[in-house]
N, C-alpha and C positions, 0 to 999 in steps of 0.2 A: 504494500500500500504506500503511496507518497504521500508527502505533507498536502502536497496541492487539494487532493480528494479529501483527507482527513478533514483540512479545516471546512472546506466545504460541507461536510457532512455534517461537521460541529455544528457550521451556522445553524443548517439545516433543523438540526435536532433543538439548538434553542429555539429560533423558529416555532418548533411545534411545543416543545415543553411553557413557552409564554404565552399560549393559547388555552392550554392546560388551565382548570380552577384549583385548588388546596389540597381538597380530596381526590382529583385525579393523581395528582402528581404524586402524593402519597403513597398511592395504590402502584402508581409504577415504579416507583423507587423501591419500595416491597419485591417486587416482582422481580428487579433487575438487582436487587440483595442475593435474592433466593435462586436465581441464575449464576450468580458471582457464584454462592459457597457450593454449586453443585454442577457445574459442566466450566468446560476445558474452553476457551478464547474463542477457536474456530467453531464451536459449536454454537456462541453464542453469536457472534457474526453472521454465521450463516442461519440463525432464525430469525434476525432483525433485518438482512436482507430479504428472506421470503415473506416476511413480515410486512415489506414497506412495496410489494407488487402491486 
């Protein structure tokens, strides 16, 4: 992956996270905790990719 996509992708994501209300964002950072402590990098990429079709 290069910086170039990365940041983009960053914007992107705040982007959609400043759209988000309190309790969404909650519930996703929940979500993306419980992905942290239980799958491996490429696994979580590749569900936030088939995620964002």
């Amino acid at each position: 992956m290069n910086n170039k996509n990365s940041n983009m992708n960053m914007g992107e994501l705040m982007a959609m996270l400043s759209k988000m209300d309190k309790k969404e964002l909650e519930q996703g950072l929940n979500k993306v905790s419980q992905m942290l402590k239980s799958k491996d990098a490429n696994s979580i990429i590749n569900e936030i990719k088939n995620n964002n079709k």
